[in-house]
C-alpha positions as a Markdown table, in Angstrom:
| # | Residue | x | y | z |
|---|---|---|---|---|
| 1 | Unk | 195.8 | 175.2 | 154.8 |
| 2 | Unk | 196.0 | 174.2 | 158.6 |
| 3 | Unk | 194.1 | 176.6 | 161.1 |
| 4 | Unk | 197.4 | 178.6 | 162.3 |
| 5 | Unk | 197.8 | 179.6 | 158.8 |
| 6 | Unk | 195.0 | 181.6 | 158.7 |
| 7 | Unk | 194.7 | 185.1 | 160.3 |
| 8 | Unk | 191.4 | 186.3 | 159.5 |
| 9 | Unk | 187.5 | 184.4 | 159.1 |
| 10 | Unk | 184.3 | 184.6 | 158.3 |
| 11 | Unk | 181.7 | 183.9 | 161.4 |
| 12 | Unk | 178.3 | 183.7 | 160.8 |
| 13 | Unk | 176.2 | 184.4 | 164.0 |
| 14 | Unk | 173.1 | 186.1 | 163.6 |
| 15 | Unk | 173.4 | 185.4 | 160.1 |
| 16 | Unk | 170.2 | 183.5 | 158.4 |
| 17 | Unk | 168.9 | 184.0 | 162.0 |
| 18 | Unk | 165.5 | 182.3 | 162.5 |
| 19 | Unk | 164.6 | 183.9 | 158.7 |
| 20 | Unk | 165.5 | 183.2 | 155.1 |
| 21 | Unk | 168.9 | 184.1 | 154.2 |
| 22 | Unk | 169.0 | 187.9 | 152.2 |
| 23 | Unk | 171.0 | 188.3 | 149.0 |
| 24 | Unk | 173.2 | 190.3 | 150.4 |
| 25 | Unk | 174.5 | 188.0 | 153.4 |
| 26 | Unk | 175.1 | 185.6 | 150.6 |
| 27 | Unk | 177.2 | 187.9 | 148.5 |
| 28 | Unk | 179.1 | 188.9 | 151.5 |
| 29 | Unk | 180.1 | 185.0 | 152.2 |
| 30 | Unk | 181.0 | 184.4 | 148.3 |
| 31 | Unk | 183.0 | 187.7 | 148.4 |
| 32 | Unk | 185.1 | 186.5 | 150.9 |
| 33 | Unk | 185.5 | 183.5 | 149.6 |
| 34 | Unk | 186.6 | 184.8 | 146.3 |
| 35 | Unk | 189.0 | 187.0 | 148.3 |
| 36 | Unk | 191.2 | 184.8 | 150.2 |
| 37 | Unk | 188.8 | 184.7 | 153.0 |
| 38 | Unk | 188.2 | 180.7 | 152.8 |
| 39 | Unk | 187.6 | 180.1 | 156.8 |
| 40 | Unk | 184.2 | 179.9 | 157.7 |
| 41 | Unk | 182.9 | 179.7 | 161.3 |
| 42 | Unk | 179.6 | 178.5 | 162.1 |
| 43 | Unk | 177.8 | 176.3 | 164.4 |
| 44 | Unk | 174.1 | 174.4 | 164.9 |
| 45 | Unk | 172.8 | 176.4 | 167.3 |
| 46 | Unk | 173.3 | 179.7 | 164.9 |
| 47 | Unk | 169.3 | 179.9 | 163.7 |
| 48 | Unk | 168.6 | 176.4 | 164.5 |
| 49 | Unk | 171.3 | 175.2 | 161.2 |
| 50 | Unk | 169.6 | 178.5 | 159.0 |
| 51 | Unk | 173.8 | 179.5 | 159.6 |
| 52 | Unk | 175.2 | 176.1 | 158.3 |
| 53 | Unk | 172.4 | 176.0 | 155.7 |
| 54 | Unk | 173.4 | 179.4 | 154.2 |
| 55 | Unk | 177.2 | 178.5 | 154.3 |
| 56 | Unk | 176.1 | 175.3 | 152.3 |
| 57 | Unk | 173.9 | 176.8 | 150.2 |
| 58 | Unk | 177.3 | 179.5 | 149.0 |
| 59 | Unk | 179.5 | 177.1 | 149.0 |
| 60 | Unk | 178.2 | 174.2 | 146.7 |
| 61 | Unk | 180.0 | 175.4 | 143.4 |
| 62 | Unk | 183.7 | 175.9 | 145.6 |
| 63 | Unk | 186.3 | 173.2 | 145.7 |
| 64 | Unk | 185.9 | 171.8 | 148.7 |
| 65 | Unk | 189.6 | 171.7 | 149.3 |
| 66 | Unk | 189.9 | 175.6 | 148.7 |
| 67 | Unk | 187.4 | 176.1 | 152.3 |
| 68 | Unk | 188.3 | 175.7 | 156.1 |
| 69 | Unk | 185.2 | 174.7 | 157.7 |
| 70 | Unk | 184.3 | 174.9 | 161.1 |
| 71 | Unk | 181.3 | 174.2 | 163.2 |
| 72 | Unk | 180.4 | 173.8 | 166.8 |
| 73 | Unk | 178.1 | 170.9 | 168.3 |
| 74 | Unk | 175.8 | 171.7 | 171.5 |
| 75 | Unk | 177.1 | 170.2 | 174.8 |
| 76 | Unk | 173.8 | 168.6 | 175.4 |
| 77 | Unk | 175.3 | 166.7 | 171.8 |
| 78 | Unk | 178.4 | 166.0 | 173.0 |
| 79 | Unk | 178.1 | 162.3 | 174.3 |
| 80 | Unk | 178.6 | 159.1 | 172.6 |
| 81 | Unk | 175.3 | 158.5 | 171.5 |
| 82 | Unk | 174.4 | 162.3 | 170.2 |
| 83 | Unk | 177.1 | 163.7 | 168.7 |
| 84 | Unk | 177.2 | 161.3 | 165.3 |
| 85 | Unk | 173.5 | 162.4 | 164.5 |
| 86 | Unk | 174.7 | 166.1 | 165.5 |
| 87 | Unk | 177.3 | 166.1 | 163.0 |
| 88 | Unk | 175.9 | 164.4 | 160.2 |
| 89 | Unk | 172.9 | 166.9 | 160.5 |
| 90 | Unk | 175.5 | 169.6 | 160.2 |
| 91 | Unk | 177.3 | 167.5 | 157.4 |
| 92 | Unk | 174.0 | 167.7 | 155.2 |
| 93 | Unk | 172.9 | 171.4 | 156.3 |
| 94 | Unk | 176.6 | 172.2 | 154.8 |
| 95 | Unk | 176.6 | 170.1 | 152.1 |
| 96 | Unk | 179.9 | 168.5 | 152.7 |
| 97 | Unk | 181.7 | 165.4 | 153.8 |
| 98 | Unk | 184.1 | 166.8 | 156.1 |
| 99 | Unk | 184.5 | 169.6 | 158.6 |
| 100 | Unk | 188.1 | 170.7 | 158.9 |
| 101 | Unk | 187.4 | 171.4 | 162.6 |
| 102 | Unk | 184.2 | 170.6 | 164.7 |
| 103 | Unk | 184.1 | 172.5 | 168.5 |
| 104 | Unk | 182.4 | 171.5 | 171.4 |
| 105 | Unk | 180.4 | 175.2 | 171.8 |
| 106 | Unk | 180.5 | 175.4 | 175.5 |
| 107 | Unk | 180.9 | 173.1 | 178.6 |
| 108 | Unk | 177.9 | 171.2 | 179.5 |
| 109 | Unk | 177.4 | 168.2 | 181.5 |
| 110 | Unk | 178.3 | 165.0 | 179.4 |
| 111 | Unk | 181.7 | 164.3 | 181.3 |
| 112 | Unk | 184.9 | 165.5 | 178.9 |
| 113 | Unk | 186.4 | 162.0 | 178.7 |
| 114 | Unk | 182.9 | 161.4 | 176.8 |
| 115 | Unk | 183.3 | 163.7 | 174.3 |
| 116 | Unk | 186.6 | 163.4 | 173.3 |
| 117 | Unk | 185.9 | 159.7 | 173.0 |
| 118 | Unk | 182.9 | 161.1 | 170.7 |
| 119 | Unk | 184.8 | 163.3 | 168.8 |
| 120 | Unk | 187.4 | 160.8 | 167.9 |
| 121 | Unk | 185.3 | 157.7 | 166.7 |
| 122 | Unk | 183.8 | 161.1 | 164.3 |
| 123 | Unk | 187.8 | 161.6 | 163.1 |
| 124 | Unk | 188.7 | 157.8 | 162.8 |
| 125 | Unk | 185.3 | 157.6 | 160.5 |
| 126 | Unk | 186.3 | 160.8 | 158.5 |
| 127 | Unk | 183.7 | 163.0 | 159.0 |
| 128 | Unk | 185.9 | 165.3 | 161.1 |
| 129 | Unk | 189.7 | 166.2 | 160.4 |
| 130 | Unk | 190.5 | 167.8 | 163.8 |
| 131 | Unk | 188.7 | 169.2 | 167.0 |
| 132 | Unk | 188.5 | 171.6 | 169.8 |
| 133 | Unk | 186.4 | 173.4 | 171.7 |
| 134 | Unk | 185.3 | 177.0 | 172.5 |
| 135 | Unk | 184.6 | 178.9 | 176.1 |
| 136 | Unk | 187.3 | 177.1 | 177.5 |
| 137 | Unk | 189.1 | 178.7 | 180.4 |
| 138 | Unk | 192.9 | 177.6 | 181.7 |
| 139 | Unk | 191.2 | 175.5 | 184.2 |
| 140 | Unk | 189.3 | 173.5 | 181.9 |
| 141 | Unk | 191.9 | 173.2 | 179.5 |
| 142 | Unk | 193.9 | 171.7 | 182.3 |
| 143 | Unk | 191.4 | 169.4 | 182.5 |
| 144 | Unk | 191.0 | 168.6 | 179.0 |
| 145 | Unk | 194.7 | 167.3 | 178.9 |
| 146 | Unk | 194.0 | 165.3 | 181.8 |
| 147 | Unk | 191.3 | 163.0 | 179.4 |
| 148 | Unk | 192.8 | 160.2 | 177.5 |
| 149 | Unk | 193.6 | 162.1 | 174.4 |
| 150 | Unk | 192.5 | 165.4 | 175.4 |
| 151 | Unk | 195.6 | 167.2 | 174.1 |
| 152 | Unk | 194.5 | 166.2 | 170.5 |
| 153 | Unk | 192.9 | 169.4 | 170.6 |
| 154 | Unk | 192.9 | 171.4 | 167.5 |
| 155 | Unk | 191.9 | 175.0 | 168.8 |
| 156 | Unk | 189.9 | 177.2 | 172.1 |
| 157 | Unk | 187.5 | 179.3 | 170.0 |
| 158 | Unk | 186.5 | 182.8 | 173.1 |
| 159 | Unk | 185.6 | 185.6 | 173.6 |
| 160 | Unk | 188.7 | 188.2 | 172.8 |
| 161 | Unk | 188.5 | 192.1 | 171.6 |
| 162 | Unk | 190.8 | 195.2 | 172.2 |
| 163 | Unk | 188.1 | 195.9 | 175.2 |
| 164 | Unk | 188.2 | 192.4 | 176.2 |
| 165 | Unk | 191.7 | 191.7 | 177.0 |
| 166 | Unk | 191.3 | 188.9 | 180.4 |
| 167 | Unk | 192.6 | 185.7 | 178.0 |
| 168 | Unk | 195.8 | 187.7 | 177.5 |
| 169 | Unk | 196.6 | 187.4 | 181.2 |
| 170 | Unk | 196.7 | 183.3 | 181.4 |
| 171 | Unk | 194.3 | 181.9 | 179.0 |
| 172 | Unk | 196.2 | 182.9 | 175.5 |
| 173 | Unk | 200.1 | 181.9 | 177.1 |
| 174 | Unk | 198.7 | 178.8 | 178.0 |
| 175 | Unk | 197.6 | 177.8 | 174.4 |
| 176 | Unk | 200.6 | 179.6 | 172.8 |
| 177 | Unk | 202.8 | 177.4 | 175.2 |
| 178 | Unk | 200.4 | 174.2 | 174.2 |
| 179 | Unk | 200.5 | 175.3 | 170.8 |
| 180 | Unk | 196.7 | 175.6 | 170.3 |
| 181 | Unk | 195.4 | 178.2 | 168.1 |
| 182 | Unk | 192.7 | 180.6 | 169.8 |
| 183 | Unk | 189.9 | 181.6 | 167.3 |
| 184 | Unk | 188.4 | 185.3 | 168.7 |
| 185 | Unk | 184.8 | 185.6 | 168.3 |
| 186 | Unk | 182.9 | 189.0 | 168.1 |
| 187 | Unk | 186.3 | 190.5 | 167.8 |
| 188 | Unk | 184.8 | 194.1 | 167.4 |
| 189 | Unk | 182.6 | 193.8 | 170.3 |
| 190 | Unk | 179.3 | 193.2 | 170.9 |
| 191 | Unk | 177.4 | 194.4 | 173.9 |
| 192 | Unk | 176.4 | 197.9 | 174.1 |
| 193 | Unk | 178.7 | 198.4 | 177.2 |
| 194 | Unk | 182.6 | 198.0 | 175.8 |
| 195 | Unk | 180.7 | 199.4 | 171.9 |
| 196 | Unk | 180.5 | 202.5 | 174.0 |
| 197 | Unk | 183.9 | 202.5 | 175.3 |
| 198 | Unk | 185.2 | 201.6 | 171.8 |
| 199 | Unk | 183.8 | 204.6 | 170.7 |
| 200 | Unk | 184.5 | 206.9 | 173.2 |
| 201 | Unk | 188.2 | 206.0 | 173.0 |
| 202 | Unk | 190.7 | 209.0 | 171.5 |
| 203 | Unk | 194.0 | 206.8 | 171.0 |
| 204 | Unk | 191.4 | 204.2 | 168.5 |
| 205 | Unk | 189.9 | 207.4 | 166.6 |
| 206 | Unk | 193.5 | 209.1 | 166.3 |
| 207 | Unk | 194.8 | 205.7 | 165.0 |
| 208 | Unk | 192.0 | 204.9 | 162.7 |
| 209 | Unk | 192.5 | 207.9 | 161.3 |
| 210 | Unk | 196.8 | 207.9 | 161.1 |
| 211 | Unk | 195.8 | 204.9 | 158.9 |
| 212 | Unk | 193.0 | 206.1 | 157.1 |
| 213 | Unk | 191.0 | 203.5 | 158.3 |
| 214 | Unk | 188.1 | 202.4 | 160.8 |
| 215 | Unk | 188.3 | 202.1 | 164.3 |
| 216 | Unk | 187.1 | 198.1 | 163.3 |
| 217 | Unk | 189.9 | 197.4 | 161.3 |
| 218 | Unk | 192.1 | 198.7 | 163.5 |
| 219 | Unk | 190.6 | 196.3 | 166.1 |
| 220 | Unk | 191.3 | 193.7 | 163.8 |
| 221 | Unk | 194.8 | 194.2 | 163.0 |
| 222 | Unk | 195.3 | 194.7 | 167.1 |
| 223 | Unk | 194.5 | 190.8 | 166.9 |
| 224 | Unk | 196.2 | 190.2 | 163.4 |
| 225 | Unk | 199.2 | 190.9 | 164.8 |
| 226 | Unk | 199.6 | 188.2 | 167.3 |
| 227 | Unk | 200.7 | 185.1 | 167.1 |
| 228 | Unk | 198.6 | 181.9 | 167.4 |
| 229 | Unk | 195.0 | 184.2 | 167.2 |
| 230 | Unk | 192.8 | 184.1 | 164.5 |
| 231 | Unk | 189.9 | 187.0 | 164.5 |
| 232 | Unk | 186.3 | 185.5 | 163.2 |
| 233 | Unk | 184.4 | 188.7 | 163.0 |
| 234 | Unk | 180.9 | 188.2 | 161.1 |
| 235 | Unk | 179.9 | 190.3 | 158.2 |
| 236 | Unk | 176.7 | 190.6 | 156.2 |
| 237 | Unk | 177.8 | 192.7 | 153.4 |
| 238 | Unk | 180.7 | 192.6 | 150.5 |
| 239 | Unk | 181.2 | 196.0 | 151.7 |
| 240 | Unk | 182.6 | 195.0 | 155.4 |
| 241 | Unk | 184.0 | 191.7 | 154.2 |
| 242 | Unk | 186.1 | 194.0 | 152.4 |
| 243 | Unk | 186.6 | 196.4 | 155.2 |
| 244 | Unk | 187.8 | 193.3 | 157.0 |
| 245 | Unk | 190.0 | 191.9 | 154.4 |
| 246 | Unk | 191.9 | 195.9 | 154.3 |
| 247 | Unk | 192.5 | 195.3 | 157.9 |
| 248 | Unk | 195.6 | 192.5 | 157.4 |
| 249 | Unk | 197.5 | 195.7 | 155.8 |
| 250 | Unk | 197.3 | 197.6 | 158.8 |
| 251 | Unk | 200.5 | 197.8 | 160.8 |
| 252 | Unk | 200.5 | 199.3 | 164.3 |
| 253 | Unk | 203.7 | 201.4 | 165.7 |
| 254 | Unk | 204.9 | 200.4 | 169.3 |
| 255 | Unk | 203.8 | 203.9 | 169.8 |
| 256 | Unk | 200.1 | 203.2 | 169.0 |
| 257 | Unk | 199.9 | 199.9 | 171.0 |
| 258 | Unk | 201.0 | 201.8 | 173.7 |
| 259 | Unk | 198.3 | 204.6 | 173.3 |
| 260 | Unk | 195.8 | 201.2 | 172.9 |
| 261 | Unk | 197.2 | 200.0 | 176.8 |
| 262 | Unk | 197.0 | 203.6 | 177.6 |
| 263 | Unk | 193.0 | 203.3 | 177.1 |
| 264 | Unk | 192.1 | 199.5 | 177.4 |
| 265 | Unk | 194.6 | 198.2 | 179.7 |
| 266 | Unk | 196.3 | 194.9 | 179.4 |
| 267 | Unk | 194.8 | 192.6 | 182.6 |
| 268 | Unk | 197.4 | 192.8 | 185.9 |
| 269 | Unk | 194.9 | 189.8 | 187.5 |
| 270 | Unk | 193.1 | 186.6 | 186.4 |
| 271 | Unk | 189.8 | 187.3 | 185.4 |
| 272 | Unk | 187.1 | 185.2 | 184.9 |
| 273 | Unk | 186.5 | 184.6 | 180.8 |
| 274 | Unk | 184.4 | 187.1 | 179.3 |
| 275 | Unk | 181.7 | 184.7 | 177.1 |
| 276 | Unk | 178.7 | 185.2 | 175.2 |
Protein backbone atom coordinates (compact mmCIF):
# COMPACT_ATOMS: atom_id res chain seq x y z
CA UNK A 1 0.00 0.00 0.00
CA UNK A 2 1.21 3.71 -0.84
CA UNK A 3 0.70 6.32 2.08
CA UNK A 4 -2.73 7.94 0.60
CA UNK A 5 -4.20 4.60 0.93
CA UNK A 6 -4.14 4.56 4.42
CA UNK A 7 -6.49 6.45 6.67
CA UNK A 8 -5.57 5.62 10.12
CA UNK A 9 -1.73 4.74 12.07
CA UNK A 10 -0.19 3.77 14.74
CA UNK A 11 2.34 6.51 16.40
CA UNK A 12 4.50 5.71 19.00
CA UNK A 13 5.53 8.81 21.06
CA UNK A 14 6.08 8.41 24.56
CA UNK A 15 5.91 4.82 23.95
CA UNK A 16 9.16 2.78 25.32
CA UNK A 17 10.02 6.29 26.69
CA UNK A 18 13.42 6.37 28.33
CA UNK A 19 12.20 2.76 30.10
CA UNK A 20 11.82 -0.87 28.99
CA UNK A 21 8.94 -1.41 26.82
CA UNK A 22 5.58 -2.96 28.99
CA UNK A 23 3.73 -6.02 27.71
CA UNK A 24 0.98 -4.28 27.08
CA UNK A 25 2.39 -1.47 24.73
CA UNK A 26 3.57 -4.39 22.80
CA UNK A 27 0.31 -6.11 22.53
CA UNK A 28 -1.35 -2.92 21.55
CA UNK A 29 1.31 -2.58 18.41
CA UNK A 30 0.72 -6.42 17.33
CA UNK A 31 -3.13 -5.90 17.75
CA UNK A 32 -3.07 -3.40 15.33
CA UNK A 33 -1.06 -4.99 13.18
CA UNK A 34 -3.18 -8.05 13.17
CA UNK A 35 -6.06 -5.66 12.54
CA UNK A 36 -5.40 -3.79 9.45
CA UNK A 37 -3.60 -1.20 11.26
CA UNK A 38 -0.06 -1.89 9.35
CA UNK A 39 1.31 1.93 9.42
CA UNK A 40 3.52 2.65 12.03
CA UNK A 41 4.89 6.11 12.90
CA UNK A 42 7.97 6.54 14.79
CA UNK A 43 11.07 8.46 14.93
CA UNK A 44 14.88 8.47 16.73
CA UNK A 45 14.35 11.05 18.94
CA UNK A 46 11.14 9.02 20.59
CA UNK A 47 13.24 7.53 23.88
CA UNK A 48 16.51 7.95 22.27
CA UNK A 49 15.45 4.74 19.52
CA UNK A 50 13.58 2.80 22.83
CA UNK A 51 10.35 3.74 20.10
CA UNK A 52 11.97 2.17 16.94
CA UNK A 53 13.42 -0.60 19.16
CA UNK A 54 9.95 -1.64 20.36
CA UNK A 55 8.37 -1.35 16.80
CA UNK A 56 11.35 -3.75 15.80
CA UNK A 57 11.25 -5.83 18.51
CA UNK A 58 6.92 -6.47 17.36
CA UNK A 59 7.50 -6.62 14.22
CA UNK A 60 10.25 -9.31 13.51
CA UNK A 61 7.83 -12.32 12.83
CA UNK A 62 5.53 -9.83 10.19
CA UNK A 63 6.14 -9.84 6.47
CA UNK A 64 7.86 -7.07 5.88
CA UNK A 65 5.75 -6.19 2.83
CA UNK A 66 2.41 -6.43 4.94
CA UNK A 67 4.03 -2.95 7.22
CA UNK A 68 4.28 0.88 6.24
CA UNK A 69 7.12 2.09 8.13
CA UNK A 70 7.94 5.51 8.91
CA UNK A 71 10.51 7.32 10.91
CA UNK A 72 11.83 10.74 11.34
CA UNK A 73 15.66 11.80 11.35
CA UNK A 74 16.82 14.88 13.62
CA UNK A 75 17.61 18.09 11.69
CA UNK A 76 20.95 18.24 13.36
CA UNK A 77 21.11 14.61 11.07
CA UNK A 78 19.92 15.98 8.14
CA UNK A 79 23.26 16.77 6.16
CA UNK A 80 25.28 14.76 3.87
CA UNK A 81 27.55 13.46 6.19
CA UNK A 82 24.92 12.46 9.23
CA UNK A 83 22.07 11.34 7.84
CA UNK A 84 23.39 7.68 6.39
CA UNK A 85 24.68 6.81 9.94
CA UNK A 86 21.12 8.30 11.28
CA UNK A 87 19.23 5.95 9.20
CA UNK A 88 21.15 2.92 9.31
CA UNK A 89 20.92 3.23 13.20
CA UNK A 90 17.24 3.37 12.73
CA UNK A 91 17.44 0.57 10.08
CA UNK A 92 19.06 -1.83 12.88
CA UNK A 93 16.91 -0.47 15.96
CA UNK A 94 13.85 -1.62 13.47
CA UNK A 95 15.17 -4.46 12.31
CA UNK A 96 14.54 -3.86 8.63
CA UNK A 97 16.11 -3.00 5.37
CA UNK A 98 13.84 -0.36 4.24
CA UNK A 99 11.69 2.42 5.60
CA UNK A 100 8.69 3.08 3.35
CA UNK A 101 9.02 6.74 4.29
CA UNK A 102 11.78 8.63 6.36
CA UNK A 103 10.81 12.52 7.52
CA UNK A 104 13.01 15.21 8.29
CA UNK A 105 11.30 15.84 12.11
CA UNK A 106 11.63 19.50 12.10
CA UNK A 107 13.49 22.45 10.36
CA UNK A 108 16.90 22.94 11.61
CA UNK A 109 19.88 24.56 10.14
CA UNK A 110 21.58 22.21 7.57
CA UNK A 111 20.34 24.25 4.42
CA UNK A 112 17.25 22.17 2.63
CA UNK A 113 19.07 21.71 -0.65
CA UNK A 114 21.42 19.53 1.72
CA UNK A 115 18.98 17.34 2.83
CA UNK A 116 17.17 16.48 0.06
CA UNK A 117 20.46 15.72 -1.56
CA UNK A 118 20.81 13.43 1.64
CA UNK A 119 17.76 11.90 1.41
CA UNK A 120 18.09 10.95 -2.17
CA UNK A 121 21.67 9.28 -2.24
CA UNK A 122 19.56 7.14 1.02
CA UNK A 123 16.61 6.24 -1.93
CA UNK A 124 19.02 5.63 -4.84
CA UNK A 125 20.96 3.14 -2.27
CA UNK A 126 17.58 1.52 -1.17
CA UNK A 127 17.41 2.03 2.31
CA UNK A 128 14.55 4.52 1.79
CA UNK A 129 11.46 4.23 -0.66
CA UNK A 130 10.19 7.85 -0.30
CA UNK A 131 10.57 11.02 1.93
CA UNK A 132 9.09 13.99 3.49
CA UNK A 133 9.14 16.00 6.25
CA UNK A 134 7.09 17.10 9.21
CA UNK A 135 6.41 20.84 10.96
CA UNK A 136 6.48 22.20 7.67
CA UNK A 137 4.47 25.36 7.18
CA UNK A 138 3.24 26.72 3.45
CA UNK A 139 6.23 28.89 3.51
CA UNK A 140 8.64 26.29 3.79
CA UNK A 141 7.02 24.01 1.65
CA UNK A 142 7.36 26.83 -0.89
CA UNK A 143 10.74 26.61 -0.32
CA UNK A 144 11.11 23.05 -0.39
CA UNK A 145 9.96 22.98 -4.21
CA UNK A 146 12.32 25.60 -4.88
CA UNK A 147 15.47 22.84 -4.00
CA UNK A 148 16.54 20.70 -6.92
CA UNK A 149 14.16 17.93 -6.31
CA UNK A 150 12.34 19.15 -3.52
CA UNK A 151 8.91 18.26 -4.90
CA UNK A 152 9.88 14.57 -4.55
CA UNK A 153 8.35 14.92 -1.37
CA UNK A 154 6.34 11.98 -0.09
CA UNK A 155 4.26 13.59 2.83
CA UNK A 156 4.15 16.99 5.67
CA UNK A 157 3.59 15.01 8.92
CA UNK A 158 1.82 18.32 11.79
CA UNK A 159 0.22 19.05 14.11
CA UNK A 160 -3.81 18.79 13.22
CA UNK A 161 -6.92 18.02 15.81
CA UNK A 162 -10.66 19.12 15.81
CA UNK A 163 -9.27 21.94 18.34
CA UNK A 164 -6.45 22.58 16.16
CA UNK A 165 -7.84 23.52 12.90
CA UNK A 166 -4.92 26.58 11.54
CA UNK A 167 -3.49 23.95 8.60
CA UNK A 168 -7.04 23.91 7.22
CA UNK A 169 -6.85 27.55 6.40
CA UNK A 170 -3.61 27.36 3.83
CA UNK A 171 -1.37 24.61 4.86
CA UNK A 172 -3.74 21.45 4.01
CA UNK A 173 -5.04 23.17 0.30
CA UNK A 174 -1.60 23.66 -0.43
CA UNK A 175 -0.66 19.89 -0.17
CA UNK A 176 -4.08 18.63 -1.40
CA UNK A 177 -3.38 20.96 -4.56
CA UNK A 178 0.50 19.47 -4.58
CA UNK A 179 -0.90 16.18 -3.92
CA UNK A 180 1.12 15.51 -0.70
CA UNK A 181 -0.43 13.56 1.96
CA UNK A 182 -0.55 15.26 5.50
CA UNK A 183 0.02 12.72 8.39
CA UNK A 184 -1.84 14.37 11.76
CA UNK A 185 0.00 13.75 14.86
CA UNK A 186 -1.61 13.82 18.44
CA UNK A 187 -4.86 13.90 16.59
CA UNK A 188 -6.86 13.75 19.97
CA UNK A 189 -4.97 16.49 21.52
CA UNK A 190 -2.44 16.83 23.80
CA UNK A 191 -1.84 19.75 26.02
CA UNK A 192 -4.02 20.33 28.93
CA UNK A 193 -5.37 23.53 27.31
CA UNK A 194 -7.52 22.38 23.97
CA UNK A 195 -8.05 18.57 26.36
CA UNK A 196 -10.08 20.99 28.34
CA UNK A 197 -11.96 22.46 25.65
CA UNK A 198 -12.50 18.96 24.09
CA UNK A 199 -14.11 18.15 27.04
CA UNK A 200 -16.06 20.91 27.77
CA UNK A 201 -17.59 20.84 24.29
CA UNK A 202 -21.61 19.80 24.18
CA UNK A 203 -21.94 19.34 20.15
CA UNK A 204 -18.68 16.41 20.71
CA UNK A 205 -20.49 14.75 23.87
CA UNK A 206 -24.06 14.89 22.00
CA UNK A 207 -22.33 13.36 18.95
CA UNK A 208 -20.28 10.74 20.76
CA UNK A 209 -23.15 9.73 22.12
CA UNK A 210 -25.68 9.84 18.71
CA UNK A 211 -22.99 7.28 17.74
CA UNK A 212 -22.53 5.36 20.74
CA UNK A 213 -19.11 6.19 20.67
CA UNK A 214 -16.22 8.33 22.43
CA UNK A 215 -15.61 11.79 22.00
CA UNK A 216 -11.92 10.35 20.58
CA UNK A 217 -13.25 8.47 17.98
CA UNK A 218 -15.37 10.95 16.93
CA UNK A 219 -12.18 13.14 16.62
CA UNK A 220 -10.82 10.61 14.59
CA UNK A 221 -13.41 10.15 12.10
CA UNK A 222 -13.62 14.28 11.89
CA UNK A 223 -10.06 13.64 10.25
CA UNK A 224 -11.03 10.17 8.52
CA UNK A 225 -13.20 11.87 6.54
CA UNK A 226 -11.03 14.12 4.58
CA UNK A 227 -9.20 13.57 1.84
CA UNK A 228 -5.40 13.38 1.63
CA UNK A 229 -5.17 13.22 5.86
CA UNK A 230 -4.03 10.41 7.58
CA UNK A 231 -4.59 10.51 11.62
CA UNK A 232 -1.48 8.79 13.63
CA UNK A 233 -2.84 8.79 17.12
CA UNK A 234 -0.66 6.63 19.64
CA UNK A 235 -2.04 3.95 21.75
CA UNK A 236 -0.60 1.81 24.49
CA UNK A 237 -3.31 -0.70 24.82
CA UNK A 238 -5.29 -3.37 22.55
CA UNK A 239 -8.23 -1.82 24.14
CA UNK A 240 -7.71 1.88 22.42
CA UNK A 241 -6.12 0.40 19.35
CA UNK A 242 -9.35 -0.99 19.02
CA UNK A 243 -11.30 2.10 20.01
CA UNK A 244 -9.28 3.59 17.19
CA UNK A 245 -9.86 1.06 14.62
CA UNK A 246 -14.19 1.50 15.50
CA UNK A 247 -13.61 5.07 14.60
CA UNK A 248 -13.21 4.47 10.49
CA UNK A 249 -17.10 3.26 10.87
CA UNK A 250 -18.14 6.43 12.11
CA UNK A 251 -19.95 8.73 9.75
CA UNK A 252 -20.68 12.34 10.54
CA UNK A 253 -24.15 14.15 9.26
CA UNK A 254 -23.53 17.70 7.64
CA UNK A 255 -25.69 18.47 10.62
CA UNK A 256 -22.97 17.42 13.14
CA UNK A 257 -20.03 19.00 11.31
CA UNK A 258 -21.83 22.01 11.58
CA UNK A 259 -22.47 21.67 15.36
CA UNK A 260 -18.34 20.71 15.32
CA UNK A 261 -17.72 24.55 13.48
CA UNK A 262 -20.35 25.75 15.80
CA UNK A 263 -17.79 24.90 18.83
CA UNK A 264 -14.15 24.82 17.29
CA UNK A 265 -14.37 27.08 14.43
CA UNK A 266 -12.78 26.52 11.12
CA UNK A 267 -9.69 29.41 10.94
CA UNK A 268 -10.99 32.89 8.93
CA UNK A 269 -6.93 33.96 9.12
CA UNK A 270 -3.43 32.44 8.64
CA UNK A 271 -2.21 31.22 11.70
CA UNK A 272 1.05 30.34 12.66
CA UNK A 273 1.42 26.19 12.78
CA UNK A 274 0.45 24.86 15.97
CA UNK A 275 3.67 22.24 16.71
CA UNK A 276 4.84 20.18 19.49
Amino acid sequence: MELCDYKLGMGTWQMAENRAPGPEERRALSFGIENGLTLIDTAEMYGSGSAETLVGEVIRTVRRDSLYLVSKVYPHNASRKKMKEACHASLRRLGTDTLDLYLLHWRGSVPLEETVSAFEELRREGCIRRWGVSNFDVSDMEELWSVPGGNACAANQVLYHIASRGVEFDLLPWLCEHRVPLMAYSPLAHSARYRSAIASSTALRDIAAAHGASIYQIMLAFLARQENVIAIPKASSAKHVAENLNSLNIRLTPDELRRIDADFAPPTKKTELDML
